[in-house]
Steps between C-alpha positions, in 0.01 A plus 500: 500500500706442793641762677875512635573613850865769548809298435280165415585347150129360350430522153187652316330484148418838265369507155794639262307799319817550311476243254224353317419180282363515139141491684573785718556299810742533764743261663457445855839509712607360863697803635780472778598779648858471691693823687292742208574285245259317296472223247187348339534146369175393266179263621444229324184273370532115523575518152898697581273789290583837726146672609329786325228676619233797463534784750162423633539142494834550735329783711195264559683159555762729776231683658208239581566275749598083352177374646237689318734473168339222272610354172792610331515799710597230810723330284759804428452596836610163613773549203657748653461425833686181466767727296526688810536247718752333312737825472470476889640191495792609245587769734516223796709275308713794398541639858551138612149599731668819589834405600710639257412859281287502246632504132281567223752255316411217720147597510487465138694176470215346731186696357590483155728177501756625250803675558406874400808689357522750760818340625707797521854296518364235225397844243827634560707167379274472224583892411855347515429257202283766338802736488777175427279385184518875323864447501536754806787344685646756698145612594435155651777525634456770723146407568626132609724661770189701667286185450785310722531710747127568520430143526801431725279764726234312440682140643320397177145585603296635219265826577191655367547868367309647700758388804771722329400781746721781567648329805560179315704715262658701826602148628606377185746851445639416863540177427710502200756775717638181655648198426309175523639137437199273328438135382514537114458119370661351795796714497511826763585841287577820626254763385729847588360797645418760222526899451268712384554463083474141563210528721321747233602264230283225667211690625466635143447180396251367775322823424443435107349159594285598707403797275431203233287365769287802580388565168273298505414494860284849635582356850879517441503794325308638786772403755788522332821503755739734290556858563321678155558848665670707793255522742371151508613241748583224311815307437717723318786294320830649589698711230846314402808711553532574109858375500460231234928501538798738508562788330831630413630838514615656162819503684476120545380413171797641361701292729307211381558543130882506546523302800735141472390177444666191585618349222498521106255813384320197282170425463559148631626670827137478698658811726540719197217385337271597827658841481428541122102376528422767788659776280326375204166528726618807622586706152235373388227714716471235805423250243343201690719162570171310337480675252853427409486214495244469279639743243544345171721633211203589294430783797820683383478705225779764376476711729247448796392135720136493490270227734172507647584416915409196603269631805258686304528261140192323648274776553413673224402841653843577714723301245814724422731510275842626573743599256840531557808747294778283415762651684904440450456338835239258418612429140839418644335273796268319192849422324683384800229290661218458274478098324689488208205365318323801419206391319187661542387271753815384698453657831756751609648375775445163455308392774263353292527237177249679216430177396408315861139553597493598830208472785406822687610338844815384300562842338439683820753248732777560206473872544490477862851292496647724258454790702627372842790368311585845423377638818771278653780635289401829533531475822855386503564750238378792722698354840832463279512914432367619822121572382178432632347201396229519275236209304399554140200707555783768685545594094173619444457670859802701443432591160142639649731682734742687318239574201263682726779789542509513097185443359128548503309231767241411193866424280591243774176354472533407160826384524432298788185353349281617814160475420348679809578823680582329825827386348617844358244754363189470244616369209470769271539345159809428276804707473678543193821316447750765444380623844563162687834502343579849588358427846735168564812688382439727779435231759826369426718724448785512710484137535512337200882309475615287229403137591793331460 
């Protein structure tokens, strides 16, 4: 076998004891060895049938020299030889005759003559579709942006795994701190420097990938560039700031319930209607601007609002149900701006038609509109009377915030729909109604007005 000289790239041949044929033979591999890494890639007879031998066949054929081999015994010998020979030419194709670095993706391409799926950029668009054709649109979403900017990093260069070391990663973090102007279908687009949530957000999803990648790859698994542990020094993916939006005061939540709008207090009025939809996500436990607007009538009973949350309906082992009291508040918010079709499956708020069948993507952009509509209004709302202003998801913050001074952490959980303790506390199991209800009277109190 031929032996490779410090820093010199030559490939070699090993039987693969860790796999055998029906007959008890073993397949005989070309083995390149790059920076500690190693691949083996299959020999193969005239016939495209991969090789199998005995261990004593393959100790006797690599150990005596070609010209005293006769027979078959000269003919695999010349088999692999010629396999060898040819992987050195793969890696001077790939390498350009050692020009440019070597890339066990362009070595492939050559030896194998196939494109090989290790295309890290390629995997991650196709985990785009994956995710887009399960009907997870705001998923894709997200996972779209990092794509972009990754490939905008890139300048549209593809990469094999293996490349996503932990300074690739370190120059990839830096790189998204800044702003960048790139060619995107013959128009130039401003990509905007990002913080540290955003930044998280992305590497989160670059991570995942490649975890998808790894497991089924000992080599990347081996290597893996993300920081598993403290004392490790490996690219550690920054914490976001926590601040998913602004939280209000009790003092300035009771200014916002009886603050002015401008206007008619009508549910046509988009001002007042803003103002009433962040209440009605506020009293009711931080309640989750999807979710609204995907509550149908037949999730209102009597006395409670019941719905499984749209982030966890999907997987069956963190799905959560929350269930809501009916308050005065909310009942009088339903009344006011709930459709006046209340059929069982007339959507709430009408952002949807219960008889239209949406798409995922189409579902998910809808939502999306509706809530930067009222994110806009809000905003207005909150400059007219002198508060700070806030976005939807500022409801379910501050409920978290004022709650936490009235009622057990594992409560909040449940009402919030958390599934894991990194958002409040274990979740300790279900709580009885009458204690919810007790529990909410006392978060309120002391702010509750009548809504005029």
């Amino acid at each position: 076998m031929a032996k490779r000289m410090e820093g010199e790239l030559l490939p070699d041949y090993i039987l693969w004891t860790w796999s055998e044929n029906k007959e008890g033979l073993h397949p005989v591999k070309i083995r390149i060895t790059h920076q500690r890494r190693r691949q083996y890639y299959p020999v193969r007879r005239p016939d495209g049938q991969k090789l199998f031998m005995s261990k004593v066949d393959f100790e006797h054929i690599s150990t005596t020299p070609l010209q005293k081999l006769r027979g078959d015994n000269r003919v695999l010998r010349n088999l692999i030889d010629t396999a060898v020979e040819f992987a050195k030419q793969g890696i001077e194709e790939a390498t350009n005759k050692g020009k440019t670095p070597f890339s066990f993706v362009n070595f492939e391409k050559k030896y194998l003559g196939e494109e090989t799926g290790r295309n890290f950029l390629a995997f991650f668009k196709g985990h785009i579709d994956k995710l887009s054709r399960k009907g997870q649109a705001g998923t894709a979403r997200t996972y779209s942006g990092a794509y972009s900017a990754f490939n905008a990093f890139q300048n549209d260069r593809d990469l094999d795994p293996a490349e996503l070391t932990v300074k690739k990663l370190q120059d990839f973090d830096l790189w998204l701190r800044e702003s960048h102007v790139v060619s995107k279908e013959g128009k130039s687009v401003t990509i905007p420097a990002k913080n540290d949530t955003s930044i998280s957000i992305y590497m989160r999803c670059v991570r995942s990938v490649y975890n998808e990648m790894a497991a089924n790859d000992e080599y990347l698994e081996a290597v893996h560039p993300f920081s598993k542990n403290d004392r490790d020094k490996k690219y550690r993916i920054p914490t976001s700031s926590g601040q998913k939006g602004q939280t209000l005061t009790k003092n300035e939540i009771a200014n916002f319930i009886n603050g002015k709008v401008d206007g008619d207090r009508i549910p046509e009025n988009p001002m007042y209607r803003a103002k009433q939809l962040f209440l009605f996500s506020f009293f009711g436990q931080g309640a989750n601007f999807k979710d609204l607007a995907l509550l149908r009538y037949k999730d209102v009973s009597t006395d409670s609002i019941e719905f499984e949350r749209q982030k966890t309906i999907r997987t069956k082992r963190e799905a959560r149900t929350v269930q809501i009291p009916l308050t005065v508040e909310l009942r009088d918010i339903l009344i006011e701006q709930g459709s006046p079709d209340k059929s069982k499956n007339n959507y709430v708020f009408g952002v949807f038609e219960p008889t239209v069948t949406y798409t995922e993507k189409r579902r998910d952009d809808m939502i999306r509109q509706w809530i930067k509509t009222t994110n806009k209004w809000l905003k207005r709302y909150c400059r007219l009377n002198d508060l700070p202003e806030v976005s939807t998801y500022a409801s379910r913050h501050t409920f978290a915030s004022l709650a936490k001074s009235h009622l057990p952490v594992a409560m909040i959980s449940q009402m919030l729909g958390h599934s894991r303790i990194t958002t409040t506390q274990t979740y300790l199991g279900r709580f009885q109604d009458e204690e919810r209800r007790e529990g909410l009277n006392k978060v309120f109190s002391g702010i509750r007005s009548e809504q005029a």
